[in-house]
C-alpha positions as CSV (number, residue, x, y, z in Angstrom):
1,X,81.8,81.8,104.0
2,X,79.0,80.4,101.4
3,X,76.4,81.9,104.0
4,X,78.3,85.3,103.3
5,X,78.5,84.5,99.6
6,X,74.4,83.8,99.6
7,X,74.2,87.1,102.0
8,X,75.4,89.2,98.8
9,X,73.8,88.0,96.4
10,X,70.3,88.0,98.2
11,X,71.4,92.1,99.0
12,X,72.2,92.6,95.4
13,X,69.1,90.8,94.1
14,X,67.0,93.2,96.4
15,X,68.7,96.3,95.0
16,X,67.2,95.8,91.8
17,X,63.7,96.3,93.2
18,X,65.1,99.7,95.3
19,X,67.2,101.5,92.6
20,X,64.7,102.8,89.5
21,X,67.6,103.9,87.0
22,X,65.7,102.2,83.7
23,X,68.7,103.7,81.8
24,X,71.4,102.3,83.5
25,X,73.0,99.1,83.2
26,X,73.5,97.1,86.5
27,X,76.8,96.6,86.4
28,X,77.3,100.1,85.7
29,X,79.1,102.5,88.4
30,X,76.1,105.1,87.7
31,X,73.2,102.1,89.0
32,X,75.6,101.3,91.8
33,X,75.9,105.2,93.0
34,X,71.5,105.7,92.8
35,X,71.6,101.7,94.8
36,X,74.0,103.8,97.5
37,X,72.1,107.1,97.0
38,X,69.1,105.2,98.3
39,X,69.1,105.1,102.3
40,X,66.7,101.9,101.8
41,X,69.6,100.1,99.9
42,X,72.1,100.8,102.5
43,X,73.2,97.2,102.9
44,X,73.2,96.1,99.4
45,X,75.8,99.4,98.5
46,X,77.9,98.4,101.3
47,X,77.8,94.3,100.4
48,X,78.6,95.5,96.4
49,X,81.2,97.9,97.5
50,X,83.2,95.9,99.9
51,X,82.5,92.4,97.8
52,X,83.8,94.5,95.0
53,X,86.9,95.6,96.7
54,X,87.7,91.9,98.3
55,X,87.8,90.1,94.9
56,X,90.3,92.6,94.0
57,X,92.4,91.9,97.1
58,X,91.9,88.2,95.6
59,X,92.6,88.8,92.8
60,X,95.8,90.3,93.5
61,X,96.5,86.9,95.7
62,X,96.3,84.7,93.0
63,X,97.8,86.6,90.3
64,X,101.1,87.5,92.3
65,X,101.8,86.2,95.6
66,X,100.6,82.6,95.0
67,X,102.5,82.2,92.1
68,X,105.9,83.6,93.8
69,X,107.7,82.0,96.7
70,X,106.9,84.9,99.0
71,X,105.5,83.0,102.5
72,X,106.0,86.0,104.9
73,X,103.0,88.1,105.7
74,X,104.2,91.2,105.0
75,X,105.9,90.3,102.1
76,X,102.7,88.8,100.5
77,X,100.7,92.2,101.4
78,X,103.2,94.0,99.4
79,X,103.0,92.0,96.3
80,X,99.1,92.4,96.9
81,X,99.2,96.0,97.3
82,X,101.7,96.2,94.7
83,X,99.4,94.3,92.1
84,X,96.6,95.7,93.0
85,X,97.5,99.8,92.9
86,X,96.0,100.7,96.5
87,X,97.1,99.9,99.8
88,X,94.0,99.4,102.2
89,X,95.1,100.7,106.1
90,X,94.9,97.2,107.9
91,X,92.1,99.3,110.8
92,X,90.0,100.7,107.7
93,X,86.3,99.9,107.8
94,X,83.5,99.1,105.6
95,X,82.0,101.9,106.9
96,X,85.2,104.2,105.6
97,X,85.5,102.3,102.2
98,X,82.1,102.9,101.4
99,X,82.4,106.3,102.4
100,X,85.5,107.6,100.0
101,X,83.8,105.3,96.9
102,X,80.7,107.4,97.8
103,X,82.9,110.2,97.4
104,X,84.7,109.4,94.3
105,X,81.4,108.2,92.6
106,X,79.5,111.5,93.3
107,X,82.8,113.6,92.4
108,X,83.3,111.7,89.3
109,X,80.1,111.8,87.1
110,X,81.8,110.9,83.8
111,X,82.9,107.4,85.2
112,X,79.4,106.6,85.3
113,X,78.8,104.7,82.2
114,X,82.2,102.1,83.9
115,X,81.6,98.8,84.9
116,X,81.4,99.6,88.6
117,X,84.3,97.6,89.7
118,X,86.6,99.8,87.5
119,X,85.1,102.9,89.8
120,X,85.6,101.2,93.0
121,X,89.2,100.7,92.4
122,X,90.0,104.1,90.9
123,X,88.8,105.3,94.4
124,X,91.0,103.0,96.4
125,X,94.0,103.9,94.3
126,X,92.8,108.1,94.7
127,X,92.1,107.6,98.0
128,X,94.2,104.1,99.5
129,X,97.7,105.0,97.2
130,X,100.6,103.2,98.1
């Protein structure tokens, strides 16, 4: 897990050589769509992306199903899903996240100036709903 964690964080720190966007703010969903624009920076989208979309599946863990008494699987992945306001098939990919936040990124230019988490769940929720 922390060489995963150090994995990310080396992507990400490389991205900011790849993407030229002097206007944009890094944590902005605009920087994150010309880092994924940019077929050299194809890791480092998909790391942010999918990072991005675990730590709100985290999230969602600690601020509902820990804090309840709900120990049944399927119980705890509604209370996630429920928290969280999208509902991830349990065979999607990387590949497909990265795909429909692509999609929602290029589709919604006035989002762009969003911290880039923000983004990335307004396309789970469009495209994941419950």
């Amino acid at each position: 897990m922390m060489l995963k964690n150090f994995l990310v964080i080396l992507c990400l720190s490389f991205s900011t050589n790849i993407v030229s966007a002097e206007n944009l703010d890094s944590k902005s969903a605009g920087f994150l769509e010309q880092l994924c624009l940019n077929p050299k920076a194809h890791l480092a989208c998909t790391a942010a992306i999918v990072t991005a979309v675990r730590a709100l599946q985290l999230g969602a863990v600690y601020g509902s199903a820990v804090n309840s008494n709900v120990t049944d699987k399927r119980n705890v992945d509604k209370l996630i899903n429920d928290a969280i306001g999208f509902c991830l098939p349990e065979n999607s990919s990387s590949k497909q996240i990265v795909k429909v936040v692509k999609k929602y990124m290029l589709e919604n230019p006035q989002e762009h100036h969003m911290i880039d988490v923000i983004v990335i769940h307004n396309a789970m929720a469009k495209y994941f709903p419950c």
